[in-house]
CHARMM-style PDB file with segment names, atoms N, HN, CA, C and O in Angstrom:
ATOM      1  N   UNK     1     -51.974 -89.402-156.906  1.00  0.00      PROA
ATOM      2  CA  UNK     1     -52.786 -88.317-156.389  1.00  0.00      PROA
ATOM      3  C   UNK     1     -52.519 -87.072-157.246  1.00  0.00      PROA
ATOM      4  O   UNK     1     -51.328 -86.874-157.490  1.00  0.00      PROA
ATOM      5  N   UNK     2     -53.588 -86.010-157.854  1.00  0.00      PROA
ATOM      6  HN  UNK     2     -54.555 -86.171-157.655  1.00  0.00      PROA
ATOM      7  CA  UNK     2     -52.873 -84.935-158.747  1.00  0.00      PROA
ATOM      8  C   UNK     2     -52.827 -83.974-157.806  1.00  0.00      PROA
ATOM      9  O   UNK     2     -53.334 -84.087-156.690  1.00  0.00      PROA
ATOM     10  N   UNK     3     -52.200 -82.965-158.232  1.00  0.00      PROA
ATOM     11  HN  UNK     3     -51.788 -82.874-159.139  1.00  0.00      PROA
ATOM     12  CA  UNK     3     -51.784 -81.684-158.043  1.00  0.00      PROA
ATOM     13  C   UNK     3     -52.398 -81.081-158.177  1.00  0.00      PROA
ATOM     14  O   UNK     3     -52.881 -80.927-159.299  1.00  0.00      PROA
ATOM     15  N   UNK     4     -52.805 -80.294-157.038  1.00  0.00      PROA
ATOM     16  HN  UNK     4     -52.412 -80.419-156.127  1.00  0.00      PROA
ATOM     17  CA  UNK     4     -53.906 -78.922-157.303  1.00  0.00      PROA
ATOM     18  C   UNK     4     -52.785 -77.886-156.978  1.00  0.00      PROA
ATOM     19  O   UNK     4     -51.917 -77.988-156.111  1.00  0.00      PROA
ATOM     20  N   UNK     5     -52.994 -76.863-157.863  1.00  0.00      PROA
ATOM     21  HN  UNK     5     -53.699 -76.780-158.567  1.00  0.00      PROA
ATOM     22  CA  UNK     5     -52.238 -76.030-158.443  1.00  0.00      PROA
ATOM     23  C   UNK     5     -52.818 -74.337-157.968  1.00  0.00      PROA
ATOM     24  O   UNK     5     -53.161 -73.433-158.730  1.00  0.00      PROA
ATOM     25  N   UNK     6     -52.774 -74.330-156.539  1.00  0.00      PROA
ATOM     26  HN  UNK     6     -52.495 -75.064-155.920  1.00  0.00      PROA
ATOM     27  CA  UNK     6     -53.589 -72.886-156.313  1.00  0.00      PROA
ATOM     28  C   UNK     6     -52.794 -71.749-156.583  1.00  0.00      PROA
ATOM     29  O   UNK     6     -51.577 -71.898-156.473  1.00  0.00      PROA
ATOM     30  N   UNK     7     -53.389 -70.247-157.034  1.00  0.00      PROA
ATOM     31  HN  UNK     7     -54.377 -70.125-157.124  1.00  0.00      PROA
ATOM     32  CA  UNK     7     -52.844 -68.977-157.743  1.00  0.00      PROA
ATOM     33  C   UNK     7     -52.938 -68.699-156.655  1.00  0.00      PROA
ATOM     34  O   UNK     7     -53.905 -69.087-156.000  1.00  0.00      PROA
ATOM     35  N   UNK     8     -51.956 -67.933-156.121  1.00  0.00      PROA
ATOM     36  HN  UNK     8     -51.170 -67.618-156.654  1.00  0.00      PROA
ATOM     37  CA  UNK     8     -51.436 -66.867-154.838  1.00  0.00      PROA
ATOM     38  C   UNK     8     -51.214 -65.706-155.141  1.00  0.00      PROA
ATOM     39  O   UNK     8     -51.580 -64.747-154.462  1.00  0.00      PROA
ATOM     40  N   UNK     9     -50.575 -65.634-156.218  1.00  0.00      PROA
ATOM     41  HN  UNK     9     -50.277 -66.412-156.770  1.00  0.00      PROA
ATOM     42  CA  UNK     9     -49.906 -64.466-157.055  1.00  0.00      PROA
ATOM     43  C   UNK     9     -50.727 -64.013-157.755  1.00  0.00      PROA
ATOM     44  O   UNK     9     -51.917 -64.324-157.699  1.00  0.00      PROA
ATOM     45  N   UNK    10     -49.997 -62.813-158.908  1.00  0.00      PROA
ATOM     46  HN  UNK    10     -49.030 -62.561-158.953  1.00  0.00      PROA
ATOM     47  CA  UNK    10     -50.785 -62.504-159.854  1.00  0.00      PROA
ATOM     48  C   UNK    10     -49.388 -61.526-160.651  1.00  0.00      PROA
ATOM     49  O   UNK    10     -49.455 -60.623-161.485  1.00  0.00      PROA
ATOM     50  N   UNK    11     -48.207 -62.151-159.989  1.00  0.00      PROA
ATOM     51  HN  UNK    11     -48.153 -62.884-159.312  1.00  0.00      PROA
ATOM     52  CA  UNK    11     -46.993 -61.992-160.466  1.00  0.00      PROA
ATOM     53  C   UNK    11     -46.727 -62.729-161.906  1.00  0.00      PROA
ATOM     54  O   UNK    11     -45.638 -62.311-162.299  1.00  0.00      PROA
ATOM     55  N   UNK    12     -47.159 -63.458-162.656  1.00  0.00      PROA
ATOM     56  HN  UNK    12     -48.043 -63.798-162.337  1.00  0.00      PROA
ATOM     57  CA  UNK    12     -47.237 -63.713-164.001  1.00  0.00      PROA
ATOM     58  C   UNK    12     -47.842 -62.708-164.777  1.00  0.00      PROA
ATOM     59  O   UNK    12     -47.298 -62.323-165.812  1.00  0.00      PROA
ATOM     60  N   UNK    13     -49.307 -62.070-164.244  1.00  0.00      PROA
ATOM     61  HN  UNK    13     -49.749 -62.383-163.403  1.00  0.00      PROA
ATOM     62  CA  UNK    13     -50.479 -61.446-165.115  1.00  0.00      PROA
ATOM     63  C   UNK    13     -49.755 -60.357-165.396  1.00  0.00      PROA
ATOM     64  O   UNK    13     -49.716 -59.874-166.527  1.00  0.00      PROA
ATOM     65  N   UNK    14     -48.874 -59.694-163.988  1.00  0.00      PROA
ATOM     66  HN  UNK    14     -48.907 -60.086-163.069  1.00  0.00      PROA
ATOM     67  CA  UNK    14     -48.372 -58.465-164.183  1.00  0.00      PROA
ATOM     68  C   UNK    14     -47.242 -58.003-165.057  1.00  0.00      PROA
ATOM     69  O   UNK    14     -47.054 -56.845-165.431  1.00  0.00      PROA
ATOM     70  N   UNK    15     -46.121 -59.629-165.484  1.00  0.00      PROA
ATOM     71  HN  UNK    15     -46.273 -60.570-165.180  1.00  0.00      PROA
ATOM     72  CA  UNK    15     -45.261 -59.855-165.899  1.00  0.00      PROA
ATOM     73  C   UNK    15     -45.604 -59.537-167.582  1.00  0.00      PROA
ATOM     74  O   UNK    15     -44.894 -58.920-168.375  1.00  0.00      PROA
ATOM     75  N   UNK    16     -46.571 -60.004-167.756  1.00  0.00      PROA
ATOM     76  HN  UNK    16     -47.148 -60.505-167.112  1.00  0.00      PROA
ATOM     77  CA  UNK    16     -46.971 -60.052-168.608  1.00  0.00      PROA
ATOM     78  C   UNK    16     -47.862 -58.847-169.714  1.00  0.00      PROA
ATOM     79  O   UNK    16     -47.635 -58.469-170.864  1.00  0.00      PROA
ATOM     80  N   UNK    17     -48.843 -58.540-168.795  1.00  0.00      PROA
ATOM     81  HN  UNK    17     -49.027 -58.847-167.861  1.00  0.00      PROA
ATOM     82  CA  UNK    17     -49.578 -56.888-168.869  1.00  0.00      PROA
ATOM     83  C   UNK    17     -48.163 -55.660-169.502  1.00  0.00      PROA
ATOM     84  O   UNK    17     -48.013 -54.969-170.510  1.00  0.00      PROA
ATOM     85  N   UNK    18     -47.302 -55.950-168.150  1.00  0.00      PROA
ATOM     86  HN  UNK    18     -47.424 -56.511-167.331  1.00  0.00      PROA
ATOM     87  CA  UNK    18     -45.942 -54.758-168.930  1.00  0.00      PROA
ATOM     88  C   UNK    18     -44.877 -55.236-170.117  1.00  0.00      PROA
ATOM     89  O   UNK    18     -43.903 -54.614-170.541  1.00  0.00      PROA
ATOM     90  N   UNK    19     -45.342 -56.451-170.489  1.00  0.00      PROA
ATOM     91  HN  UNK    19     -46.133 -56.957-170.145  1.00  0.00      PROA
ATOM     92  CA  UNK    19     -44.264 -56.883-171.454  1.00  0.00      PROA
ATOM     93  C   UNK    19     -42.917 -57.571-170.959  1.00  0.00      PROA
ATOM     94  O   UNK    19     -42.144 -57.973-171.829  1.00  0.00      PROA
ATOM     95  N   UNK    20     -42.607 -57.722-169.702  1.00  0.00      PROA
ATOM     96  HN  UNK    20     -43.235 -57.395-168.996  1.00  0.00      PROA
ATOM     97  CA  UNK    20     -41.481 -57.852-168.932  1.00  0.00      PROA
ATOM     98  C   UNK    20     -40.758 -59.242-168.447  1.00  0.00      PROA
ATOM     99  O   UNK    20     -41.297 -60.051-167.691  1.00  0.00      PROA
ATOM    100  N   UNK    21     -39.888 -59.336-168.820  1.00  0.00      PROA
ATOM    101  HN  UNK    21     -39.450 -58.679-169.434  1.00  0.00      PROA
ATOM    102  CA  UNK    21     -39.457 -61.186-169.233  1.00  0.00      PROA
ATOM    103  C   UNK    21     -38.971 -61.722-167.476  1.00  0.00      PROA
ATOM    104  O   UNK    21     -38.248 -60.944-166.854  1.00  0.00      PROA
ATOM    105  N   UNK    22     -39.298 -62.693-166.971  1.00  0.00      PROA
ATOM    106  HN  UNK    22     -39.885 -63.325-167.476  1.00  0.00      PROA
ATOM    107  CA  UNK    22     -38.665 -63.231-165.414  1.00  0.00      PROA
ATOM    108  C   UNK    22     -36.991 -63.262-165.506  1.00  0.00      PROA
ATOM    109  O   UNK    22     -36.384 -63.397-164.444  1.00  0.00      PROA
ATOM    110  N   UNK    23     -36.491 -63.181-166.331  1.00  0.00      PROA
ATOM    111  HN  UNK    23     -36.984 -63.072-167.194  1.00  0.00      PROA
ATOM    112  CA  UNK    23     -35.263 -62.868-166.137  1.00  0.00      PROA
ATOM    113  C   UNK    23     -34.713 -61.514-166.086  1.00  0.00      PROA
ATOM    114  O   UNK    23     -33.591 -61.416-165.587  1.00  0.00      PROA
ATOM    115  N   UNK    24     -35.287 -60.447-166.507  1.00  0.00      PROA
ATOM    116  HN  UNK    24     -36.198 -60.527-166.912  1.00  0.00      PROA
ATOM    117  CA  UNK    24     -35.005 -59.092-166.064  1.00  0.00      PROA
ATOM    118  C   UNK    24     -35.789 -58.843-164.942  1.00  0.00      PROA
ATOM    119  O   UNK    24     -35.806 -57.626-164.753  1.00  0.00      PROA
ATOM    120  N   UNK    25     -36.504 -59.493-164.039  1.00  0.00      PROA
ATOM    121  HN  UNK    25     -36.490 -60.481-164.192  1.00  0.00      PROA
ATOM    122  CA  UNK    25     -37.243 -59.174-162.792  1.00  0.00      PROA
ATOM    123  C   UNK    25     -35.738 -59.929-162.109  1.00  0.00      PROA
ATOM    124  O   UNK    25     -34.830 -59.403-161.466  1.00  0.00      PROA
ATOM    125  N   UNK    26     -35.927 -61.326-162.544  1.00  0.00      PROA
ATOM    126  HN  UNK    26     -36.665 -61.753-163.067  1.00  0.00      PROA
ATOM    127  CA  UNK    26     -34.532 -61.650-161.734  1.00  0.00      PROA
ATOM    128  C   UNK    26     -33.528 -61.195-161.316  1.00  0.00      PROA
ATOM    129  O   UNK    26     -33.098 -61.496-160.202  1.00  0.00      PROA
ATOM    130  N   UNK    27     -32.825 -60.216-162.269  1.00  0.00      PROA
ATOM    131  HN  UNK    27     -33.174 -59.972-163.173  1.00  0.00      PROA
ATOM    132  CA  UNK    27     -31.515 -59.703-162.168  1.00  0.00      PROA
ATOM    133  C   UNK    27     -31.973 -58.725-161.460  1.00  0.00      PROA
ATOM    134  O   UNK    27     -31.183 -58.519-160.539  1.00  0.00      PROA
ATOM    135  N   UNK    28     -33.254 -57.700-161.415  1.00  0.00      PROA
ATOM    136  HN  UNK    28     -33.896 -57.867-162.163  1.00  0.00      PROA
ATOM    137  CA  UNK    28     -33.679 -56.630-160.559  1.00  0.00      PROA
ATOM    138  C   UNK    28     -33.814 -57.149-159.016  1.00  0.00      PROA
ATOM    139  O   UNK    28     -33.549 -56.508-157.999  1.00  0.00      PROA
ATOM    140  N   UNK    29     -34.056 -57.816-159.069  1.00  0.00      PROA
ATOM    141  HN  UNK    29     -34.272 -58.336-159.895  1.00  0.00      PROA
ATOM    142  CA  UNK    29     -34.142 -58.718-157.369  1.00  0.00      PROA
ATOM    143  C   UNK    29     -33.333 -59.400-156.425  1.00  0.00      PROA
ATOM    144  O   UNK    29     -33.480 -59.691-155.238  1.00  0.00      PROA
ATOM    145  N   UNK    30     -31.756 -59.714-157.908  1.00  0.00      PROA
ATOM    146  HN  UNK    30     -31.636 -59.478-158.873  1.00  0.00      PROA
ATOM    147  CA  UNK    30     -30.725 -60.213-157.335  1.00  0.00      PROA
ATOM    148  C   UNK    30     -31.219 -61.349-156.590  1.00  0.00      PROA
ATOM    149  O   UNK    30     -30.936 -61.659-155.433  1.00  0.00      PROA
ATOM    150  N   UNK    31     -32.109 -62.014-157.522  1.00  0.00      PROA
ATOM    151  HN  UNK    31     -32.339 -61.761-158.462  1.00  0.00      PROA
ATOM    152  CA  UNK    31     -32.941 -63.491-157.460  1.00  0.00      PROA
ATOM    153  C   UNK    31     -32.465 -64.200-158.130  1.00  0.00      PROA
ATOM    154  O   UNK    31     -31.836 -63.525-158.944  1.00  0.00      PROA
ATOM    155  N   UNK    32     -32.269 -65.879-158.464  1.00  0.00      PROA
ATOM    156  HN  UNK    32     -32.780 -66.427-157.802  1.00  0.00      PROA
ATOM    157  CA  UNK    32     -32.037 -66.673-159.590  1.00  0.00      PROA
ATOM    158  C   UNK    32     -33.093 -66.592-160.215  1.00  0.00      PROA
ATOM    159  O   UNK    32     -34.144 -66.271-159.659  1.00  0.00      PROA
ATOM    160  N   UNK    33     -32.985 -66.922-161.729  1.00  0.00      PROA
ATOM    161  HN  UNK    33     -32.131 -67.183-162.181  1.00  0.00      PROA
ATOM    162  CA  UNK    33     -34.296 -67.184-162.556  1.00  0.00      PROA
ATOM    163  C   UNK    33     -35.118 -68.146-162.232  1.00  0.00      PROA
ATOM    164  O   UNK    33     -36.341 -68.034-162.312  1.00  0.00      PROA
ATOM    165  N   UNK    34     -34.282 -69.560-161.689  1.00  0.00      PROA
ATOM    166  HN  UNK    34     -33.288 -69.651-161.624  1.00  0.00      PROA
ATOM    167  CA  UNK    34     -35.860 -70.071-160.556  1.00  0.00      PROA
ATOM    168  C   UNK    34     -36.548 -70.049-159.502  1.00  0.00      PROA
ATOM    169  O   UNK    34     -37.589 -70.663-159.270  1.00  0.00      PROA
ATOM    170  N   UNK    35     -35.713 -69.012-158.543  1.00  0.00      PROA
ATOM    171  HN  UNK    35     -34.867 -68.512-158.731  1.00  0.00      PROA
ATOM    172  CA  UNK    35     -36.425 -68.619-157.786  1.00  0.00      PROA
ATOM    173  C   UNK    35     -37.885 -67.764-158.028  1.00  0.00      PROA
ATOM    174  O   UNK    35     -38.992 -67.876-157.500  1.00  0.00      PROA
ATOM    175  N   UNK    36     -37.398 -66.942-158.984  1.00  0.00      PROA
ATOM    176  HN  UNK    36     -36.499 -66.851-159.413  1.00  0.00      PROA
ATOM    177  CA  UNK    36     -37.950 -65.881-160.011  1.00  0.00      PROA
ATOM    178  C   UNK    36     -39.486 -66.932-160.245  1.00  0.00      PROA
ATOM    179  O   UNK    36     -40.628 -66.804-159.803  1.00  0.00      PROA
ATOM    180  N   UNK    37     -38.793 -68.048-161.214  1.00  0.00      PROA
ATOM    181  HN  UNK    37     -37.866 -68.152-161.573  1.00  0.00      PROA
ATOM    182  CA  UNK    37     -39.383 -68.994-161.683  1.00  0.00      PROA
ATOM    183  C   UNK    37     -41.050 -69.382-161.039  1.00  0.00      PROA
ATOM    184  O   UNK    37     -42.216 -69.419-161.434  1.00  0.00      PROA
ATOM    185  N   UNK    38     -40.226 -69.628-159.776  1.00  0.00      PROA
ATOM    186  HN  UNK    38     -39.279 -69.598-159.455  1.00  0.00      PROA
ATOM    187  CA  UNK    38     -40.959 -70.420-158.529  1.00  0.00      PROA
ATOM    188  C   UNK    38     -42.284 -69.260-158.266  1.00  0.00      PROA
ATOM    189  O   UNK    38     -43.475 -69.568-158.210  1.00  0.00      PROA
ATOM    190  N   UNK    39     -41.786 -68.049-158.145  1.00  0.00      PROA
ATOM    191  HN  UNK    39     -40.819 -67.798-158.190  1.00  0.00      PROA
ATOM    192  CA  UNK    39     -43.032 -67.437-157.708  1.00  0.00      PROA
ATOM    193  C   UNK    39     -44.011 -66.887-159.190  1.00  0.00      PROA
ATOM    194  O   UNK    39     -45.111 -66.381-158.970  1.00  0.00      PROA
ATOM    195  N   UNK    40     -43.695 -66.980-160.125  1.00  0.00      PROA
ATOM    196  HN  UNK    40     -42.801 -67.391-160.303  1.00  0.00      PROA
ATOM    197  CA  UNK    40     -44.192 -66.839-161.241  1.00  0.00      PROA
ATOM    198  C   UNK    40     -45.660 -68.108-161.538  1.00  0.00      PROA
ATOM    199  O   UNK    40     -46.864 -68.071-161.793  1.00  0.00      PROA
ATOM    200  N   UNK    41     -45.039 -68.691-161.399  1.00  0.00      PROA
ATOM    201  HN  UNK    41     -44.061 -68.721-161.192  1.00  0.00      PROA
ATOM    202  CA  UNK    41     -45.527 -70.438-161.510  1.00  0.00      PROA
ATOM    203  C   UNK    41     -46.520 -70.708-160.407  1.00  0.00      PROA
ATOM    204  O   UNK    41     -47.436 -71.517-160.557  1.00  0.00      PROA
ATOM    205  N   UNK    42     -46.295 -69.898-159.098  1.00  0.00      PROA
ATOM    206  HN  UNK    42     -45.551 -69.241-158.976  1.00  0.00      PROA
ATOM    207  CA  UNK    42     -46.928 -70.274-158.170  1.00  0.00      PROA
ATOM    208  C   UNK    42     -46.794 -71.733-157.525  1.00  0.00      PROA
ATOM    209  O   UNK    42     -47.806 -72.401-157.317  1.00  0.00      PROA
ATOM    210  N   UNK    43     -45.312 -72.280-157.168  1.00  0.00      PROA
ATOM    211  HN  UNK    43     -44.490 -71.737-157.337  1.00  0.00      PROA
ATOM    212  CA  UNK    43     -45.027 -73.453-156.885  1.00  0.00      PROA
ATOM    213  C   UNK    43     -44.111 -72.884-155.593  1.00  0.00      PROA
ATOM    214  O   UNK    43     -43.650 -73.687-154.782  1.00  0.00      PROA
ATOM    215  N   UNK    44     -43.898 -71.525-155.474  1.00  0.00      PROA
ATOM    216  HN  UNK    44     -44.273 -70.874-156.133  1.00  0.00      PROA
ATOM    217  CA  UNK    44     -43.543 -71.088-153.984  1.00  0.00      PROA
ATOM    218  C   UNK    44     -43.900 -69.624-153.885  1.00  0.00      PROA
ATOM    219  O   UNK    44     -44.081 -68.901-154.865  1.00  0.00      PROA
ATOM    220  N   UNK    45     -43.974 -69.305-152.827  1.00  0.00      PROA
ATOM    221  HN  UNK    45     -43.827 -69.892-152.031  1.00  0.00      PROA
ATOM    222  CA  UNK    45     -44.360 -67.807-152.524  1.00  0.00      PROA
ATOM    223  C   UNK    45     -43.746 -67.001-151.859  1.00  0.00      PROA
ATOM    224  O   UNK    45     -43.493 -67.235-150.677  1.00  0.00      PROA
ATOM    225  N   UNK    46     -43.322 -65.726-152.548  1.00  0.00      PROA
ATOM    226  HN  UNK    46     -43.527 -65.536-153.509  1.00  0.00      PROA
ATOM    227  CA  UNK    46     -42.422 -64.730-151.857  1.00  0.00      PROA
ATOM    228  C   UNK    46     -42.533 -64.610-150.342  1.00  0.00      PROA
ATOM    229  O   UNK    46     -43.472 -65.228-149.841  1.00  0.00      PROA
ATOM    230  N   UNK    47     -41.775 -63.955-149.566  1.00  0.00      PROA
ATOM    231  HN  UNK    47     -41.012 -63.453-149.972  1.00  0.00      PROA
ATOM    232  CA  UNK    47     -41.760 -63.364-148.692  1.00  0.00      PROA
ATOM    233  C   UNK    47     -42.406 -61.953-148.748  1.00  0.00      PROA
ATOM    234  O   UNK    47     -42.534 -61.432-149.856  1.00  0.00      PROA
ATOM    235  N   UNK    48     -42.746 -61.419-147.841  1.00  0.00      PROA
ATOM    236  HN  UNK    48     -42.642 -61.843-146.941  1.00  0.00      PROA
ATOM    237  CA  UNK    48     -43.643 -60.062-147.695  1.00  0.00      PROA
ATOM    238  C   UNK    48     -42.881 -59.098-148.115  1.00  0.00      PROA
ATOM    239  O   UNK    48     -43.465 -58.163-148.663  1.00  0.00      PROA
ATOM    240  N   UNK    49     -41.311 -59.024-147.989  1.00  0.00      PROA
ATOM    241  HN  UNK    49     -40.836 -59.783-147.544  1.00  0.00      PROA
ATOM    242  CA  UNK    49     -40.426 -58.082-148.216  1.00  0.00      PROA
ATOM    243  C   UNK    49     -40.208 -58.465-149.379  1.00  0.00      PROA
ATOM    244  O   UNK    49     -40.242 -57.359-149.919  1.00  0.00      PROA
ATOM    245  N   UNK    50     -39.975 -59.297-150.341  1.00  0.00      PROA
ATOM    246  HN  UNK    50     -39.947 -60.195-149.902  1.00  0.00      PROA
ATOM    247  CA  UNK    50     -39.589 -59.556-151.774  1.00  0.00      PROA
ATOM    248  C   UNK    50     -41.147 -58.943-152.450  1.00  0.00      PROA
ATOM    249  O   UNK    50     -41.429 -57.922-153.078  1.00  0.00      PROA
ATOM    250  N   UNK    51     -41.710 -59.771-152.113  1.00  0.00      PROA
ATOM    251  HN  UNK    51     -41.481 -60.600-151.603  1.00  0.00      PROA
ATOM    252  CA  UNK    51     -43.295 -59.259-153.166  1.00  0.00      PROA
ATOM    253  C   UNK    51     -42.945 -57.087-152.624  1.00  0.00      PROA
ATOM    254  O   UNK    51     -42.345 -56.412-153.460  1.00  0.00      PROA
ATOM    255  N   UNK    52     -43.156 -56.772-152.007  1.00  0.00      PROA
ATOM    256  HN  UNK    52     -43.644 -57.320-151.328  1.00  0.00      PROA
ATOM    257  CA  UNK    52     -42.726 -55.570-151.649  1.00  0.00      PROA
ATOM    258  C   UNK    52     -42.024 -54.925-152.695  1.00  0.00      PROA
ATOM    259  O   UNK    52     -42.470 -54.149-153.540  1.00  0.00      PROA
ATOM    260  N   UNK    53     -40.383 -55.519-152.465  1.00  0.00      PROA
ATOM    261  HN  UNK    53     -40.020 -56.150-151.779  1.00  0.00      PROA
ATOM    262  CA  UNK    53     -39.554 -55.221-153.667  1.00  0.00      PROA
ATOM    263  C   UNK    53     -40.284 -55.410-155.230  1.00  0.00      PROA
ATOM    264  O   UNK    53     -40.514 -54.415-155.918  1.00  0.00      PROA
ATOM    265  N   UNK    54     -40.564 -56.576-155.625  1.00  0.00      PROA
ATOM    266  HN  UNK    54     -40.377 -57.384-155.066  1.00  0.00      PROA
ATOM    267  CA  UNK    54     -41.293 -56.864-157.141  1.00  0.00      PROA
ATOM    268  C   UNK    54     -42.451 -55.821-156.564  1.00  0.00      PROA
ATOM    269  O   UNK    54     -42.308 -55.217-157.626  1.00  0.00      PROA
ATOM    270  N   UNK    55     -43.014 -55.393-156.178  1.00  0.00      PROA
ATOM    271  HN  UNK    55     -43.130 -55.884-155.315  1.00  0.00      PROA
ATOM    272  CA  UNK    55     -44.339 -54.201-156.745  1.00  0.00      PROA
ATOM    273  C   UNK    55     -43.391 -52.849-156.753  1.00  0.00      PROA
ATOM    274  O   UNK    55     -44.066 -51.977-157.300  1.00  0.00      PROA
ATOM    275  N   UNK    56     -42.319 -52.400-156.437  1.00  0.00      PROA
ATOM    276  HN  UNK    56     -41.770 -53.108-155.992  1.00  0.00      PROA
ATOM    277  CA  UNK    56     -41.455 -51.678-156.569  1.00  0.00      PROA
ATOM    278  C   UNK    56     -41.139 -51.356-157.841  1.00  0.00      PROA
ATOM    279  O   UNK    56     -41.430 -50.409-158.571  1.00  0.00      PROA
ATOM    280  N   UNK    57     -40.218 -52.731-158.011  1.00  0.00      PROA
ATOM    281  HN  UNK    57     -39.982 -53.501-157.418  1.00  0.00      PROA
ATOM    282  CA  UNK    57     -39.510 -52.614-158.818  1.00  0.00      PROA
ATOM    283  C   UNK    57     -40.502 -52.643-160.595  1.00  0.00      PROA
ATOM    284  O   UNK    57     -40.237 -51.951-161.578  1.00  0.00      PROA
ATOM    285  N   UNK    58     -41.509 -53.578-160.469  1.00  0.00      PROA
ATOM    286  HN  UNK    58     -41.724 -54.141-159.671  1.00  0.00      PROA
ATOM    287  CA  UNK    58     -42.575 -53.394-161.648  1.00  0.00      PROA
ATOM    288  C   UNK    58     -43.420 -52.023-161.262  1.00  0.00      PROA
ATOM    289  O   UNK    58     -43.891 -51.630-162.330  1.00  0.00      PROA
ATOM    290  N   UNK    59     -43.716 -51.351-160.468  1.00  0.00      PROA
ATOM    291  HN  UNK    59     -43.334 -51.670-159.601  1.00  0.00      PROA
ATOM    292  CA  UNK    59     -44.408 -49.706-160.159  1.00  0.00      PROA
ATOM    293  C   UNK    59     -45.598 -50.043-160.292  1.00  0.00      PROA
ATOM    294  O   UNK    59     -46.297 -49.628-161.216  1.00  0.00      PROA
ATOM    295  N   UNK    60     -46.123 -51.085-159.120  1.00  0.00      PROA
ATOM    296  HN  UNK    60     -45.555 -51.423-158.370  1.00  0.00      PROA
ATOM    297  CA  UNK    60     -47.433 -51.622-158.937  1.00  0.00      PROA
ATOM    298  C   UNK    60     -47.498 -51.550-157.552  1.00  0.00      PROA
ATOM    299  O   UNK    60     -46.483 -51.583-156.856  1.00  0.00      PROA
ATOM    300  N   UNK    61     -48.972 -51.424-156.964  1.00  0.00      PROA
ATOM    301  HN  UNK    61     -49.797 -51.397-157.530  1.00  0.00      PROA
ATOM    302  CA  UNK    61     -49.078 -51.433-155.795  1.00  0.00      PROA
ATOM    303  C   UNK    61     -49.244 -52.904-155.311  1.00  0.00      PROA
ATOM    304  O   UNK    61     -49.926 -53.693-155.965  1.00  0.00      PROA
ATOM    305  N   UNK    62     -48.749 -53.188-154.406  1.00  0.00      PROA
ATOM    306  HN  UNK    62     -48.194 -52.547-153.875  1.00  0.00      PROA
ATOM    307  CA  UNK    62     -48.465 -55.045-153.570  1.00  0.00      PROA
ATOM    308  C   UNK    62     -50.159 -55.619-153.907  1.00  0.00      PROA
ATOM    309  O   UNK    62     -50.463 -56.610-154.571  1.00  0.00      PROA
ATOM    310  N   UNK    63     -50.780 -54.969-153.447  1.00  0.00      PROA
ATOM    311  HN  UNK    63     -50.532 -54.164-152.908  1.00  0.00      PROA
ATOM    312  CA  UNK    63     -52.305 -55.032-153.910  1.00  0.00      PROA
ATOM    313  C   UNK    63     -52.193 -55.857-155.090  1.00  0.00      PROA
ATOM    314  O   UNK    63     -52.287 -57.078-154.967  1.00  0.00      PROA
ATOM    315  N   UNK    64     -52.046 -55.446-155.968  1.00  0.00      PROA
ATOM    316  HN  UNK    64     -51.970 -54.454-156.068  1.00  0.00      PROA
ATOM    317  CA  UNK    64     -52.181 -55.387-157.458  1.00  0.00      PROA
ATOM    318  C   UNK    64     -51.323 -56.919-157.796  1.00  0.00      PROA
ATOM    319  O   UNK    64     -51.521 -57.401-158.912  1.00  0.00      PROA
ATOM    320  N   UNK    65     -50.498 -57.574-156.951  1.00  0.00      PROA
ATOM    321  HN  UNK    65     -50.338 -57.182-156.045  1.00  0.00      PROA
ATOM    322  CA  UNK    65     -49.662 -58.467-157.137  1.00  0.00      PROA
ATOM    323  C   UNK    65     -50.504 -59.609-156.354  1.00  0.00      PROA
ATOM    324  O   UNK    65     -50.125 -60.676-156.836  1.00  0.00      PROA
ATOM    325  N   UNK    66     -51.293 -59.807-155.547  1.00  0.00      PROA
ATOM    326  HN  UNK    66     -51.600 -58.939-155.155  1.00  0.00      PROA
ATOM    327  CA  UNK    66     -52.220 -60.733-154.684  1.00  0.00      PROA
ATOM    328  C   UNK    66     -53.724 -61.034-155.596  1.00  0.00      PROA
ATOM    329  O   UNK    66     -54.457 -60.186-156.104  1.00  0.00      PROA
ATOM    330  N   UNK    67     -53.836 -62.094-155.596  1.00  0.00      PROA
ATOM    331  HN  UNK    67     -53.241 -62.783-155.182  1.00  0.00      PROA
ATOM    332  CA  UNK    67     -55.526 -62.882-155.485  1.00  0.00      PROA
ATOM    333  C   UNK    67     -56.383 -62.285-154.396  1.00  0.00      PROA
ATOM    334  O   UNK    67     -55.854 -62.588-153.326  1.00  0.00      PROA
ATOM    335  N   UNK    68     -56.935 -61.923-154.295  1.00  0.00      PROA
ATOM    336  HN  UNK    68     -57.365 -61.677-155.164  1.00  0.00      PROA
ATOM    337  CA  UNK    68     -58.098 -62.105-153.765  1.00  0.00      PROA
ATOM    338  C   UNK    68     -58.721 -62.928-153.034  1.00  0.00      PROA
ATOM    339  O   UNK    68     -58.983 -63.899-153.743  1.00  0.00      PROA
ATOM    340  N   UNK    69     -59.263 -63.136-151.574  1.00  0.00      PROA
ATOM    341  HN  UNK    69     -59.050 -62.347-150.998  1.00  0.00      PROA
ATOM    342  CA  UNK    69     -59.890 -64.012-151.586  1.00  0.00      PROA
ATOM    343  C   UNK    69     -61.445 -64.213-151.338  1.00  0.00      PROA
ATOM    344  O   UNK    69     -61.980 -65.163-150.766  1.00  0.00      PROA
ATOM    345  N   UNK    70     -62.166 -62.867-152.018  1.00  0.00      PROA
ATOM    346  HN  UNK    70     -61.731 -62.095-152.482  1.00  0.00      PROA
ATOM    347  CA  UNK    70     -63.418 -62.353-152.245  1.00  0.00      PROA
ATOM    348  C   UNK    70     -63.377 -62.110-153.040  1.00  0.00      PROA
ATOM    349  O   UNK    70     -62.554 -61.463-153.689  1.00  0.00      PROA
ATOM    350  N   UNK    71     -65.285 -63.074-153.486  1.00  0.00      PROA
ATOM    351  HN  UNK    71     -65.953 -63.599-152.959  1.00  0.00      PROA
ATOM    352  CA  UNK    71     -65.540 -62.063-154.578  1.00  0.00      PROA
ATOM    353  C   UNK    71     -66.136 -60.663-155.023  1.00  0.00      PROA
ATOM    354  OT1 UNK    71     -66.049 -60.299-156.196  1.00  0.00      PROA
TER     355      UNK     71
END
């Protein structure tokens, strides 16, 4: 059976947009790098208070870290 692979996040795009590697988000979060990993990848999804912290700590609004689910 394959894997459908749904985007929740948008914690990669943002990772990425600022130049900013998952292992310095990690150590800012006092996260492991696969936990880090996990929500990057979209193979698990933060808690409301962590995504919170990561729009913090990257100086994005939580907004800005979510899909959409309109178009």
């Amino acid at each position: 059976m394959p894997t459908i692979l749904v985007t929740m996040n948008r914690i990669k795009e943002v990772l990425k947009q600022k130049g900013i590697k998952q292992i310095w988000l990690a150590d800012k979060l006092g996260k492991s790098y696969n936990m880090v990993n996990g929500y990057v990848q979209n193979r698990q999804q933060p808690r409301l208070e962590v995504l919170n912290d990561i729009a913090e700590i990257l100086d994005v609004y939580v907004r800005n870290l979510l899909v959409g689910n309109k178009d």
